[in-house]
C-alpha positions in Angstrom: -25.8 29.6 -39.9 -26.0 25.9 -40.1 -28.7 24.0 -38.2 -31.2 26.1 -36.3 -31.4 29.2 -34.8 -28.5 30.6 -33.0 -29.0 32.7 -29.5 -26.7 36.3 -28.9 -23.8 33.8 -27.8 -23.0 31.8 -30.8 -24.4 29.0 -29.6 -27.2 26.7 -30.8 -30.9 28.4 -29.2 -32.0 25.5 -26.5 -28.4 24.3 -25.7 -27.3 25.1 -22.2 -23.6 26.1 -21.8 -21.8 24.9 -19.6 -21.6 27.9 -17.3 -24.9 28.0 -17.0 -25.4 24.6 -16.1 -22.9 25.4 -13.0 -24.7 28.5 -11.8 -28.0 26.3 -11.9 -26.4 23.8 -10.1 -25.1 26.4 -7.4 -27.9 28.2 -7.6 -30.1 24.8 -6.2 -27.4 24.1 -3.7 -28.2 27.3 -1.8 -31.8 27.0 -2.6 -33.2 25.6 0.7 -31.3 27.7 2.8 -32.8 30.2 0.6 -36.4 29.7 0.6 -35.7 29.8 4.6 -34.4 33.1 4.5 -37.9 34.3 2.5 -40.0 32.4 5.3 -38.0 34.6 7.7 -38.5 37.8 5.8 -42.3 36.8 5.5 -42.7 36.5 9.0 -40.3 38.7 10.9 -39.2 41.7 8.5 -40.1 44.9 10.1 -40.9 46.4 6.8 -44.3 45.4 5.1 -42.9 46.1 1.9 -40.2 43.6 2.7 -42.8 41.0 3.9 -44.9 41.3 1.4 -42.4 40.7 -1.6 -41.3 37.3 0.4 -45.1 36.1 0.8 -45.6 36.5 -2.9 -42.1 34.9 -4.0 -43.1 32.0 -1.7 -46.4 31.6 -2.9 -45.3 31.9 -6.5 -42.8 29.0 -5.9 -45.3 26.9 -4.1 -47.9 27.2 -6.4 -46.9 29.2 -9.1 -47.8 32.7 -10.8 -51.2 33.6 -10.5 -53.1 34.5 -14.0 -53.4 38.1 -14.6 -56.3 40.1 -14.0 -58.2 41.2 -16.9 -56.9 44.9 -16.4 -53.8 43.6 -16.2 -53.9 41.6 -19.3 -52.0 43.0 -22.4 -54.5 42.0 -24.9 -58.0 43.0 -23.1 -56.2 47.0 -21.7 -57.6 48.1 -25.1 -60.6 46.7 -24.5 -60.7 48.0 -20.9 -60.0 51.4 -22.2 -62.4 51.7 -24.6 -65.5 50.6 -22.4 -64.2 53.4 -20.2 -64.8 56.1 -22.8 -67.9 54.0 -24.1 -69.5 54.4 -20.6 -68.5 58.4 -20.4 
């Protein structure tokens, strides 16, 4: 292996292939439409579940991911845990 890391394809790590690059590019040409069928779902879907899951894809998108919570964190649920038992 000559000149970097390789990803599961063969390919240089980094490099796009060329398929990829054509789904992106489809993938933004249906985009807008898109986005308005999650506005739809966030406002009309009969099922909370449904609305709820648009609301947060939209909000994501808009204004990206919000941080974690400290429960939710990886490195501070040991933490968590063992004030838990501390406090017991």
């Amino acid at each position: 292996m000559h000149g970097g890391k390789r990803a599961g394809s063969g390919r240089k790590a980094g490099i796009p292939n060329k398929a990829t690059a054509e789904v992106k590019e489809l993938a933004r040409q249906h985009g807008p439409e898109a986005v308005g069928e999650l506005a739809r779902l966030a406002l009309k879907s009969k099922s909370d579940t449904a609305r709820v899951a648009a609301i947060r894809e939209l909000l994501d998108r808009a204004y990206g991911k919000s941080a974690p919570s400290p429960e939710e964190r990886e490195d501070t649920k040991a933490l968590v845990v063992q004030l838990v038992k501390y406090r017991a």
